[in-house]
C-alpha positions as CSV (number, residue, x, y, z in Angstrom):
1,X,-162.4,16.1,80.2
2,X,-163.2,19.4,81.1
3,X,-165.9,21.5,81.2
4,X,-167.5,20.7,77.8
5,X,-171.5,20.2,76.7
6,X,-172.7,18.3,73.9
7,X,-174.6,20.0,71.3
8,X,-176.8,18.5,68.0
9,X,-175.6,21.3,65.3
10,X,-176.4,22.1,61.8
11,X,-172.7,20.5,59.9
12,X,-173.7,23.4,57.6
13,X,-173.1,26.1,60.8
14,X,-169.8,25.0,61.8
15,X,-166.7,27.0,60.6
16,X,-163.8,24.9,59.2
17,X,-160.0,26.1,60.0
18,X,-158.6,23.4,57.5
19,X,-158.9,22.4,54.0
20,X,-160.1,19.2,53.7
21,X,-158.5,16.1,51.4
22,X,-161.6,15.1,49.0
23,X,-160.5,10.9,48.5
24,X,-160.4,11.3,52.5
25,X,-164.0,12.7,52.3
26,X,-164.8,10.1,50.0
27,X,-163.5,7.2,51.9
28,X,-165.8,8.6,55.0
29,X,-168.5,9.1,53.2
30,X,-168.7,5.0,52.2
31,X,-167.6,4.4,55.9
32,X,-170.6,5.9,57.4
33,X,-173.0,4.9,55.1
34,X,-172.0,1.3,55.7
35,X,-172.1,1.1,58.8
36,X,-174.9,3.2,59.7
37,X,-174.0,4.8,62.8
38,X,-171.9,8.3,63.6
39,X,-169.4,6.9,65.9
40,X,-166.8,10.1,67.0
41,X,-168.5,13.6,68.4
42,X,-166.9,16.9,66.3
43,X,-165.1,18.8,68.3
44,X,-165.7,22.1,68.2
45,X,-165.2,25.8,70.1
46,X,-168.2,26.5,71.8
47,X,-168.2,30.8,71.3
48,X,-167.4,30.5,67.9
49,X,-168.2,27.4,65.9
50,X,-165.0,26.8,64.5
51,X,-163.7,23.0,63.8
52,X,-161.2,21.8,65.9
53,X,-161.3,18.6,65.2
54,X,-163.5,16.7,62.6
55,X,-163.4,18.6,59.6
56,X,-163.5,15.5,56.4
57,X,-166.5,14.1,59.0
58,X,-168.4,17.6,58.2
59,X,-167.9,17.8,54.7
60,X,-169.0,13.7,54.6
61,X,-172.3,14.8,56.7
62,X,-172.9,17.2,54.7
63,X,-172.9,14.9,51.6
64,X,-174.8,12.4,53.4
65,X,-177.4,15.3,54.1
66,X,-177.0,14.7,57.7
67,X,-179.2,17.7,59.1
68,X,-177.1,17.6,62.5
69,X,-174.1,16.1,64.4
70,X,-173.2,15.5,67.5
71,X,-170.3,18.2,68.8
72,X,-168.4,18.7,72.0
73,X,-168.9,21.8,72.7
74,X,-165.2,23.1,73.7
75,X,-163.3,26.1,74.7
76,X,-159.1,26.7,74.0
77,X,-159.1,27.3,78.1
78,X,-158.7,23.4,78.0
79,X,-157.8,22.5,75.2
80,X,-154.2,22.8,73.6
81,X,-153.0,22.9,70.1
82,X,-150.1,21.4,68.4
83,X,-149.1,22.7,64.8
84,X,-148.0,20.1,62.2
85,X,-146.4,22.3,59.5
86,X,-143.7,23.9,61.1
87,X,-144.3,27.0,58.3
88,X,-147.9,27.6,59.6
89,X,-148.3,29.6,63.1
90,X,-151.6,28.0,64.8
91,X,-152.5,29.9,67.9
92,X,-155.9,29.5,69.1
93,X,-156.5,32.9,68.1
94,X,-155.4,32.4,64.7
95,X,-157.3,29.6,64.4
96,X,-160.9,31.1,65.5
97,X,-159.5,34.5,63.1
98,X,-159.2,31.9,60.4
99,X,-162.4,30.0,60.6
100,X,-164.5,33.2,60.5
101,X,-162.7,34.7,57.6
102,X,-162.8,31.5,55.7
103,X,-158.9,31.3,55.3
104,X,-158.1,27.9,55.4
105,X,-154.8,26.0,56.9
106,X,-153.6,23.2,54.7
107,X,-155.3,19.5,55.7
108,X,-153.9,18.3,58.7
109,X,-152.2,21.8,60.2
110,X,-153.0,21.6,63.8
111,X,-153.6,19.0,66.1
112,X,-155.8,19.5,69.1
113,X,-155.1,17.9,72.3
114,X,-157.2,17.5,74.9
115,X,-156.6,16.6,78.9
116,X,-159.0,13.4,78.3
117,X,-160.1,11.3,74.9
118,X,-163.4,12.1,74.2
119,X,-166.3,9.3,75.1
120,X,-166.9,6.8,72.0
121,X,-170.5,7.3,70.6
122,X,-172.6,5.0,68.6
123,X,-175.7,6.5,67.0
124,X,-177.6,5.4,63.7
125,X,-177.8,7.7,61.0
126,X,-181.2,7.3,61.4
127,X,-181.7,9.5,64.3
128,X,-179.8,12.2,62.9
129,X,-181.8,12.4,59.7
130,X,-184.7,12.5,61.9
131,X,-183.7,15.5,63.4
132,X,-187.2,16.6,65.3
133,X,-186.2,13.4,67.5
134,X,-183.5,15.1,68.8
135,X,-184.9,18.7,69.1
136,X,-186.5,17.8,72.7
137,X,-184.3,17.0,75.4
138,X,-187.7,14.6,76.5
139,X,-187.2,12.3,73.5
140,X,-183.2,12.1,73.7
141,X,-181.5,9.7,75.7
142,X,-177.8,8.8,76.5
143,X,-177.3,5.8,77.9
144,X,-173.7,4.2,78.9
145,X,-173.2,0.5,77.7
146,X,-170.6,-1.5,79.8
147,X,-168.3,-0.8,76.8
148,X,-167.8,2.7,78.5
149,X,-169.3,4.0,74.7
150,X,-172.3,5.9,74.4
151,X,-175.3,4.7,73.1
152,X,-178.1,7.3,71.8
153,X,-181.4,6.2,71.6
154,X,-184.3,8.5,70.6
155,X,-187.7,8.1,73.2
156,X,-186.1,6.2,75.3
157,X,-185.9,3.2,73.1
């Protein structure tokens, strides 16, 4: 993957371009909580903070009171975008224009594709309700298990 950065944000700050499917939500929402951990990173357009992928993970955060979630931070330079509905138009543009005015595509509209999957993550819930562990780049850790997934670990635990 190309010039990305990871970022902890605020679910709450992050601009949706697409409805979202509430027994999908649901069905997250009882995932997560079972398991425990936050296993995929949001991927989202660094300039403005609009979704491009991970939008029923957001609203399920958000009802989970997750006070932050881990995001690639991306730009449309690298990534590209496929539309789903063939009576939609989803340029990049249109898609940014849409997240900011709060004018939602339908569920599943566009579908973003980038050069390389995104890295696998594993991180309990835990740490992102704690979210003063993660303010300071000191007490945050990634560490690579021989699984090739990431493994986040607050203070170096």
């Amino acid at each position: 993957m190309t010039d990305f950065s990871i970022e902890f944000l605020d679910p709450r700050r992050l601009l949706p371009h697409e409805e979202t499917v509430n027994c999908r939500v649901l069905e997250l929402i009882s995932n997560i909580a079972s398991k425990g951990n936050w296993t995929t990173f949001l991927l989202v357009e660094r300039h403005s903070l609009v979704i491009m992928d991970g939008h029923h993970r957001r609203a399920a955060a958000i009802a989970l009171s997750l006070p932050l979630l881990p995001c690639l931070m991306l730009s449309y330079e690298f990534v590209s975008v496929e539309t789903t509905r063939p009576e939609q138009h989803a340029t990049p543009e249109e898609i940014i224009s849409r997240g900011k005015r709060g004018d939602l595509f339908p569920s599943k509209t566009t579908r973003h594709l980038l050069p390389n999957p995104p890295p696998d993550l594993l991180l309990p819930l835990s740490l992102l309700r704690s979210a003063a562990d993660l303010q300071g780049a000191s007490s945050y850790n990634t560490l690579r298990r021989p699984t090739g997934r990431l493994l986040c670990a607050a203070g170096g635990r």
